[in-house]
MINUVO-751557 format. One record per atom (N, C-alpha, C): residue in one letter; x, y, z. Coordinates in steps of 0.02 Angstrom, whole numbers, plus 50000, padded with zeros to 5 digits. Layout:
<nodes>
AXYZ...
</nodes>
This chain:
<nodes>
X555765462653550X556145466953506X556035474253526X556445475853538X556555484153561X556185489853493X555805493953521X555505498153456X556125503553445X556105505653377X556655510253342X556655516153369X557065519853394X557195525853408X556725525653477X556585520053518X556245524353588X556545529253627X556415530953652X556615539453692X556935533953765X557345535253792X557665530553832X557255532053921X557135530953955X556855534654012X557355537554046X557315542554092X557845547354111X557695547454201X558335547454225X558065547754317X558605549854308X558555557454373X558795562254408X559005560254448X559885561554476X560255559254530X560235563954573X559955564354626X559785568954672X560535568054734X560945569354730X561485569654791X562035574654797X562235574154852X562915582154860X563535579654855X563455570754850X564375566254851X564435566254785X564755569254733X564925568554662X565065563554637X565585559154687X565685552554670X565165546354674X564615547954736X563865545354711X563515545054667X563525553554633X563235555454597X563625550654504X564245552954494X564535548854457X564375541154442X564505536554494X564455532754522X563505529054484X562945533554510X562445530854491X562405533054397X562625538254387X562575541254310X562745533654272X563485532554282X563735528354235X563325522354261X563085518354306X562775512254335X562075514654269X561695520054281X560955520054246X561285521454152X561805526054147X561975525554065X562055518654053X562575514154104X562645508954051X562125504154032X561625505554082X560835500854067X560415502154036X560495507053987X560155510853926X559615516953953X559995520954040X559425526054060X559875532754033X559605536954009X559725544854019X559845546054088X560165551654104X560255553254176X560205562854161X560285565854231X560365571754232X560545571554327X560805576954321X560925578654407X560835585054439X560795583454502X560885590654536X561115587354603X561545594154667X561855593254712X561585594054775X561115596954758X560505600854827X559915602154802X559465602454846X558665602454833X558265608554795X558705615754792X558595619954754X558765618854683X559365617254683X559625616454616X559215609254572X558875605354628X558855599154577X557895600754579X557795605454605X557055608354590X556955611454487X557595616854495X557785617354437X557875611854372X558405607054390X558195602254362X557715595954320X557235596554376X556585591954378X556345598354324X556055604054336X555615606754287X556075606054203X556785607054204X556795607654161X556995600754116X557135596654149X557585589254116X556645584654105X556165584354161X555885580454184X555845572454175X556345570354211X556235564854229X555895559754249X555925553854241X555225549354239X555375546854312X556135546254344X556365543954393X556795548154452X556835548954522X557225553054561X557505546254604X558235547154603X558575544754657X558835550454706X558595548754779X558825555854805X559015556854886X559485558054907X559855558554948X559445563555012X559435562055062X559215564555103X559725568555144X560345569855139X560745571955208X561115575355144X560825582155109X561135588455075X561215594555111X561755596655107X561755603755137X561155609755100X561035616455120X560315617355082X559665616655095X559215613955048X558855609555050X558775601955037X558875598155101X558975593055113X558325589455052X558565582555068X557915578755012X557445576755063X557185578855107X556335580055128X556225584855134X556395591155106X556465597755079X556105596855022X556825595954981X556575596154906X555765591354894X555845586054920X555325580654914X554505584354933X554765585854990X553855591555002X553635595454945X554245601054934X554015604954889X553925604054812X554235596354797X553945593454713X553535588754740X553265586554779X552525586154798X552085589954808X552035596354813X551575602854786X551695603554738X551855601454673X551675602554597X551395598154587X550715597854556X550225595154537X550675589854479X551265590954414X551585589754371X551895583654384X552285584154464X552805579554509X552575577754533X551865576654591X551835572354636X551765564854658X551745561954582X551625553354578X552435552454540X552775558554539X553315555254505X553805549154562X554165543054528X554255539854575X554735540254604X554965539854688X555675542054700X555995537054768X556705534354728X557015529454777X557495533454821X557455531854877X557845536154936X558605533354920X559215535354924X559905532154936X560015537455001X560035533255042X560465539455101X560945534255158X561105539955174X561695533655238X561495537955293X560775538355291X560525542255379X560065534555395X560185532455458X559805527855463X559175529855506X558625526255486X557735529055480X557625532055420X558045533355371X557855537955310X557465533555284X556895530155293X556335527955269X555935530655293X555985534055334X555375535755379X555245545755367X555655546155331X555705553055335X555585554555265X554935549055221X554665553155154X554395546155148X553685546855157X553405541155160X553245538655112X552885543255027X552765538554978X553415538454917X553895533754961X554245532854885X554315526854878X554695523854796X554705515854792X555045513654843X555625513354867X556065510054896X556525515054949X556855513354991X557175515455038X557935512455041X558505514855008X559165508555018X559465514455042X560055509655100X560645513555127X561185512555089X561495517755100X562165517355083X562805514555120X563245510755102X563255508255048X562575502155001X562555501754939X561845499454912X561955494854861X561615490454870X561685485354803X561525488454721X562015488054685X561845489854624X561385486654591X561605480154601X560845475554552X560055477354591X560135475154650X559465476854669X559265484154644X559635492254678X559295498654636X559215495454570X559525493154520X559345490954423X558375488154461X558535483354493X558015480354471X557515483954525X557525489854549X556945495354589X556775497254524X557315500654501X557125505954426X556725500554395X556885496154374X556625492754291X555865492154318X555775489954376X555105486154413X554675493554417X555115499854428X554715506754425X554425508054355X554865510454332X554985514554259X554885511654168X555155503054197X555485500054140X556165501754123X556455499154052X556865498954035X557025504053984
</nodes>
């Protein structure tokens, strides 16, 4: 039985394709997650301090600061650095280019499997 009023967990869509970005919002709203976004690694720096999220999905190939950009530098905050983060990118090796996160999927990506990265991360 679900407890009353839990606070829902929230993951940050880290990408510069809107329709990705869209795309994962409504996939994590309709599974009972909060969401928030940003388009580039500055802006979704902003983000993280102010939304803080329990979860980052995050795109590696942003104009900007790319996401092993952003990823270094919210790994120097003591606040972010165990936060957990699944790669979506359509660069292939983008596993290899941010070594501690949960999971690594290309794009295009199975929706059920990301559900069941998150739930196995975060919960429900």
């Amino acid at each position: 039985m679900k407890a009353r009023n839990a606070v829902p967990k929230k993951i940050l869509v880290l990408d510069d394709d809107p329709h990705i970005v869209s795309y994962l919002q409504s996939l994590f709203s309709d599974n009972g997650y909060e969401t928030c976004s940003a388009s580039g690694g500055e802006e979704g720096l902003d983000v993280l301090k102010r939304e803080r999220p329990d979860l980052i999905t995050l795109d590696l190939d942003m104009p900007g600061d790319a996401g092993p950009m952003f990823y270094r530098k919210m790994s120097r905050e003591d606040e972010f650095k165990d936060l957990p983060v699944i790669v979506i990118s359509g660069l292939s090796g983008a596993h290899r280019a941010i070594k501690k996160v949960v999971a690594s999927l290309s794009k295009p990506f199975d929706s059920k499997e990301l559900l069941t990265l998150v739930r196995n991360t975060i919960g429900q």
